[in-house]
KEDOMI-551256 format. One record per residue (C-alpha): x, y, z; residue number from 1; residue in one letter. Coordinates in steps of 0.1 Angstrom, whole numbers, padded with zeros to 4 digits. Layout:
<<X Y Z> NUM 'A'>
...
END
This chain:
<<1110 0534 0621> 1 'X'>
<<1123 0541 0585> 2 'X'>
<<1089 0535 0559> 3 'X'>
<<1109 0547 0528> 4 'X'>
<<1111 0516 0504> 5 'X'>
<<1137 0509 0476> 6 'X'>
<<1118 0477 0456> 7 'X'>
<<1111 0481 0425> 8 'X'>
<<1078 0450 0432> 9 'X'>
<<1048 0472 0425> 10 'X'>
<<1043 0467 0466> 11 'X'>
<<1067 0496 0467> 12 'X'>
<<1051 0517 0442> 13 'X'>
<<1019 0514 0463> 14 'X'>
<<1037 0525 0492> 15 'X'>
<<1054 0554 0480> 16 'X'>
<<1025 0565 0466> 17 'X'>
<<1004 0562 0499> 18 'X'>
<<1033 0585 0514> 19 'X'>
<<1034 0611 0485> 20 'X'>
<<0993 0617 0488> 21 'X'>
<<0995 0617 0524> 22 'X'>
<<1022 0640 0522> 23 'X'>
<<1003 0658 0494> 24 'X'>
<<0973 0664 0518> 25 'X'>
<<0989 0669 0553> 26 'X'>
<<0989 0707 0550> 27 'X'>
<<0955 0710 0534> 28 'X'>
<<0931 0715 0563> 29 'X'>
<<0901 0693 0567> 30 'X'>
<<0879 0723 0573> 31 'X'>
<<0878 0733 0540> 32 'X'>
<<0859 0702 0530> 33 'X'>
<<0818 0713 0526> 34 'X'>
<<0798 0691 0551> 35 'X'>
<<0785 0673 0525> 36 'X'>
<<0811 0653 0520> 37 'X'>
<<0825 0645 0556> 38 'X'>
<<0805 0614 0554> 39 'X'>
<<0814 0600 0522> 40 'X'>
<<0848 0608 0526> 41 'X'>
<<0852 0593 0561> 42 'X'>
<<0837 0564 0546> 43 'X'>
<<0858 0561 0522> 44 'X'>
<<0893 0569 0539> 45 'X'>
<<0879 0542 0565> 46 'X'>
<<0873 0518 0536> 47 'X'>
<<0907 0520 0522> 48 'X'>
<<0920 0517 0558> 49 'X'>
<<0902 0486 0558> 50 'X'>
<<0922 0473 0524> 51 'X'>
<<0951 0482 0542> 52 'X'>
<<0949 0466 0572> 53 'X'>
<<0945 0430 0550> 54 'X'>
<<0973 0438 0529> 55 'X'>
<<0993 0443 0563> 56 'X'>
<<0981 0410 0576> 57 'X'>
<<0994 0395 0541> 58 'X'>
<<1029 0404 0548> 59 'X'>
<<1029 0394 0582> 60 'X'>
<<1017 0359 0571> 61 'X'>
<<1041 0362 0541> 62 'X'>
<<1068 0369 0568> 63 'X'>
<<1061 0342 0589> 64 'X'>
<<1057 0315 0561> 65 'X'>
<<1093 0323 0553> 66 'X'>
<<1106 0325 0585> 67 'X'>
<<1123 0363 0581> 68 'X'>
<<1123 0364 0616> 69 'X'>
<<1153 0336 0617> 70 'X'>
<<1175 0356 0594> 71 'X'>
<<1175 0390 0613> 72 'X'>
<<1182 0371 0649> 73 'X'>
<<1145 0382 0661> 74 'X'>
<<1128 0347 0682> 75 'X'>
<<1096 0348 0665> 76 'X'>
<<1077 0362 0636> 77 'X'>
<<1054 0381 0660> 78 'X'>
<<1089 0398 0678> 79 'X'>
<<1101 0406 0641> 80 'X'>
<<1064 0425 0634> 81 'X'>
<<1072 0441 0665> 82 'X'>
<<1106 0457 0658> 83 'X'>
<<1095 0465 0621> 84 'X'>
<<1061 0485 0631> 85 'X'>
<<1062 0494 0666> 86 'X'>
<<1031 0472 0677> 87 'X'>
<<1033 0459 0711> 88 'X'>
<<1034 0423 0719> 89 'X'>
<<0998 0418 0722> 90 'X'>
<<0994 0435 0689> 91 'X'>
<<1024 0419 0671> 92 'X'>
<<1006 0380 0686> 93 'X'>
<<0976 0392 0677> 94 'X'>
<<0981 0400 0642> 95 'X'>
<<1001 0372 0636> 96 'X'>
<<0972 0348 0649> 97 'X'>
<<0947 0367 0629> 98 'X'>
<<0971 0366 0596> 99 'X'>
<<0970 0328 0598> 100 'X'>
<<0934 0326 0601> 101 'X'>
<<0927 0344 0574> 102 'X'>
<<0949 0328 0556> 103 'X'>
<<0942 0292 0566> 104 'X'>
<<0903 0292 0578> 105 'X'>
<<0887 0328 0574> 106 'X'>
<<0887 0330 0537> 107 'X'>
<<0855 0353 0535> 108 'X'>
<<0868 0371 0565> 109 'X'>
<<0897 0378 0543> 110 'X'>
<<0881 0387 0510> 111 'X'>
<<0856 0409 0530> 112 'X'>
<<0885 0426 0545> 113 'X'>
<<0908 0431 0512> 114 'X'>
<<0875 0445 0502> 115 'X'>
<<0867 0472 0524> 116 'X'>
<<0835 0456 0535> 117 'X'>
<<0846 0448 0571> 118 'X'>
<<0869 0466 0593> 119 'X'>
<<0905 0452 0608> 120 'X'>
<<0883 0449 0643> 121 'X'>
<<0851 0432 0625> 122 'X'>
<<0879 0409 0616> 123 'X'>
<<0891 0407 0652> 124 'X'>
<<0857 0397 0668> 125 'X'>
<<0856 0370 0643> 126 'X'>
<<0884 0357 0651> 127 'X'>
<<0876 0355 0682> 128 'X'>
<<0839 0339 0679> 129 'X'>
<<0852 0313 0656> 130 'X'>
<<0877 0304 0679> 131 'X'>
<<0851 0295 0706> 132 'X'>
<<0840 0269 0682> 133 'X'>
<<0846 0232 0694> 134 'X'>
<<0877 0221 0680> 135 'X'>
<<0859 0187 0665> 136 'X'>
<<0835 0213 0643> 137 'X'>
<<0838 0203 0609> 138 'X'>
<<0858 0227 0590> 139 'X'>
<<0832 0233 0566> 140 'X'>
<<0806 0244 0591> 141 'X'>
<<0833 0267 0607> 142 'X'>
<<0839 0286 0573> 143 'X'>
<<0797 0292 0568> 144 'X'>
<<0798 0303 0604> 145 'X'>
<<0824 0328 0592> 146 'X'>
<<0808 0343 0559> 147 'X'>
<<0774 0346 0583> 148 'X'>
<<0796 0361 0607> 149 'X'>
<<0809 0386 0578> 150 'X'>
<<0776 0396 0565> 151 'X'>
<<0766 0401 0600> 152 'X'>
<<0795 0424 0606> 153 'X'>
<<0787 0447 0576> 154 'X'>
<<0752 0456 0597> 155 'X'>
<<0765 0458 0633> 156 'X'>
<<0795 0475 0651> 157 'X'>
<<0823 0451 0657> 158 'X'>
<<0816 0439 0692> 159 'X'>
<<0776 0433 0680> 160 'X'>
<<0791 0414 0654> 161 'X'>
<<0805 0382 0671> 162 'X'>
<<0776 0382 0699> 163 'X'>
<<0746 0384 0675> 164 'X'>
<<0760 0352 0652> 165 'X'>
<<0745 0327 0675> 166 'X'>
<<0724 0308 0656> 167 'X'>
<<0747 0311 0626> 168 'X'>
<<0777 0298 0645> 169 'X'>
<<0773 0268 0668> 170 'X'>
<<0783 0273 0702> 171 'X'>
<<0786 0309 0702> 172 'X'>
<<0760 0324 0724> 173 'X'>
<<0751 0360 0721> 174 'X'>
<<0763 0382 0748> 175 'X'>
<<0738 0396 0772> 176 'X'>
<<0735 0429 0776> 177 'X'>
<<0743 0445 0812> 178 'X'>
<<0717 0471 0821> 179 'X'>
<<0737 0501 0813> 180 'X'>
<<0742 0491 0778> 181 'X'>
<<0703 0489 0769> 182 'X'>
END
């Protein structure tokens, strides 16, 4: 897979620049970092990772609004994500689906990811729990069940954070718990 870039849009830049400090920091061992700032910097890197993952999902919707897919022979969008990033199908759908939401009904979902506040599998679950929903649920009531489902996921692991929305999202029950998980 070739990742050098040749744009001059500041999309480029970022990318380069990604590479160069990666590059920058892939012989300088982790060990050397005092304890004290594992946490914070795990945080952080996990954060950013975060910001990444939405800006990802941008130019997969960005690709699939313009159709790139028809001018390089590939079938679908999802089958061109595939042969530019190595994702398998299920990954390429997936992101796809998810790019769409977040662009058409997950707006906080999206913010909260572009953010760093959520992770690219908070995302996911709420996705996924939204899509339970009844088709006939007002739009409206959808998007408040998503920003409950975002503040939720900022508190609870990412499966936790589709089962717990219950009450803030109609017709999602909360997932019981089998008696190996309590």
């Amino acid at each position: 897979m070739d990742t050098d870039t040749t744009s001059t849009h500041p999309l480029g830049a970022v990318v380069d620049g990604v590479r160069d400090c990666l590059d920058g920091v892939a012989s300088c061992p982790v060990w050397s970092l005092p304890d004290a700032e594992l946490g914070p910097m795990l945080a952080a890197l996990t954060k950013e990772r975060a910001r990444l993952d939405a800006l990802i999902l941008d130019l997969v919707r960005q690709a699939d609004v313009n159709a790139v897919h028809t001018d390089t022979g590939a079938a679908s969008t999802a089958v061109w994500v595939r042969q530019q990033t190595r994702m398998s199908r299920a990954e390429a759908g997936g992101a796809l689906k998810l790019a769409k939401a977040l662009d058409t009904t997950l707006h906080a979902t999206k913010q909260a990811l572009a953010e760093g506040r959520v992770s690219l599998r908070h995302a996911q679950e709420i996705h996924l729990a939204i899509g339970k929903l009844p088709a006939d649920i007002d739009p409206v009531v959808k998007a408040r069940g998503g920003a409950a489902l975002v503040e939720q996921a900022q508190t609870f692991d990412p499966p936790g954070a589709a089962s717990v929305g219950g009450p803030a999202v109609p017709g999602d029950r909360p997932r019981r718990r089998r008696p190996a998980d309590r």
